[in-house]
N, C-alpha and C positions, 0 to 999 in steps of 0.2 A: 249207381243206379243201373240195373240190368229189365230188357225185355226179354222175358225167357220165353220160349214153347215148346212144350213135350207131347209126343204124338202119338198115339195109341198104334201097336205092330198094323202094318200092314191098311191102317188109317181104315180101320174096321167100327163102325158107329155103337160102339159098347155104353157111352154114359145119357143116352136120351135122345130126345131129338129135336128141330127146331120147325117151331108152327109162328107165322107171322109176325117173322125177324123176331122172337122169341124164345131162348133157350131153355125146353123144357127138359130137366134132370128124371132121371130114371133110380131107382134107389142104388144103383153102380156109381152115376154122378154123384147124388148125394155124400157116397164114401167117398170119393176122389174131393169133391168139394172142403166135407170135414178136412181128411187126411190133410193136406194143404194148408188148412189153417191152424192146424195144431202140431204139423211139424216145423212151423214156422219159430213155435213157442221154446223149440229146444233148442234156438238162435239167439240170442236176446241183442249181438248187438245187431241184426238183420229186421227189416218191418217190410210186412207185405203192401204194398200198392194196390192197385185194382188189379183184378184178375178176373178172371172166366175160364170157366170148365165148357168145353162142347162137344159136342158127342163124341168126336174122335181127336179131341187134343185139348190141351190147356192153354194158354196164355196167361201171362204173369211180368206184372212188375214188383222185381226186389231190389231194396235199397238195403245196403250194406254198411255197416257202419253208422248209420243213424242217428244213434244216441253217443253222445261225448264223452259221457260220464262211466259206459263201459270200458273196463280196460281188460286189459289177455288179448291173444288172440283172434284176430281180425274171422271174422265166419268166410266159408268160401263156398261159395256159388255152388262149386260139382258136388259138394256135401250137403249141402242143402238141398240141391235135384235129387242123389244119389236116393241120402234118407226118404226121401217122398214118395219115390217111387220103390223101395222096397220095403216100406211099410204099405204104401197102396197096390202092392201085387200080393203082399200076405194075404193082408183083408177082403180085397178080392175073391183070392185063392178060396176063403172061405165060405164067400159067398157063392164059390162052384160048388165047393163039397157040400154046401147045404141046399145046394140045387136051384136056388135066388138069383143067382148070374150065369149067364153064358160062357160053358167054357173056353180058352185060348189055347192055340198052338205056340208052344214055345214059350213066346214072352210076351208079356200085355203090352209092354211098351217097346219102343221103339230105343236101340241104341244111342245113347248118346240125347243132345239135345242141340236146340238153336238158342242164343242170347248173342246180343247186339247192347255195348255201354251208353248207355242213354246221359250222354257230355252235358247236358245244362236241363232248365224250365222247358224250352221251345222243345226240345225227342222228348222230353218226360211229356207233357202235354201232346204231341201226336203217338205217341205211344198207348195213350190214354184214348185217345178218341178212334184208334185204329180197333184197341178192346173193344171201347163202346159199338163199335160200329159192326164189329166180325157175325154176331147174328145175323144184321142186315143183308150183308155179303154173302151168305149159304146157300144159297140156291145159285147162283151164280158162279161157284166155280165148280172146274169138273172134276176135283181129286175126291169131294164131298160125297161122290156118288155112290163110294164103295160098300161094302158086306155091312147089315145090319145086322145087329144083335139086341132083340129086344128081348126082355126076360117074360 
């Protein structure tokens, strides 16, 4: 079991924004939302946990291995992030050229990511209620503050 989070370049508010501890999606989230759960799908033995999209980053828990009954090739985390995010820079991409999204310098996402192995029920469970709780927390910290990108 892994806590992932990936961070939009430069923690630029590109997928919505949040109104009373509530994360409202912008149709950029939405894509980042889908994308997420349907590249989950080209994993089989991977299951997604609770997650959240927020304006400038995702959070996510994936369990690995899962199911017993698959066998091959264990799935790996960085191929799992890698696919997700370069199918959600395509589509994206798309959504600049048709003029829907805002465009990026560079790269939408940030290099690299953050995950921490969540060892038992007790991390999987505050990992869970850190998710729940990360809308609540947005207005309270100051990296939140940066460049909006509203379409």
């Amino acid at each position: 079991m892994y806590f992932v989070t990936m961070c939009v370049q430069g923690m630029e508010h590109r997928f919505g924004r949040v109104e009373n501890s509530k994360v409202v999606l912008n149709p950029a989230g939405g894509l980042v939302y889908r994308t997420w759960i349907e590249n989950a799908k080209r994993y089989p033995d991977a299951t997604l946990d609770w997650f959240i999209v927020m304006p400038n980053h995702l959070h996510a828990i994936v369990i690995i291995g899962a199911d017993p009954a698959e066998r091959g090739h264990p799935s790996d985390l960085s191929a799992i992030v890698g696919s997700f995010k370069s199918i959600s820079t395509v589509e994206y991409g798309r959504g600049v050229r048709s003029g829907a999204f805002s465009p990026y310098d560079g790269s939408l996402w940030q290099r690299g990511y953050y995950d921490r192995v969540l060892r038992d029920d007790h991390d999987l469970d505050r990992a869970r209620q850190y998710i729940e709780a990360n809308p609540g927390r947005w207005t309270e910290r100051q990296e939140n503050s940066g460049p909006r990108h509203y379409p």
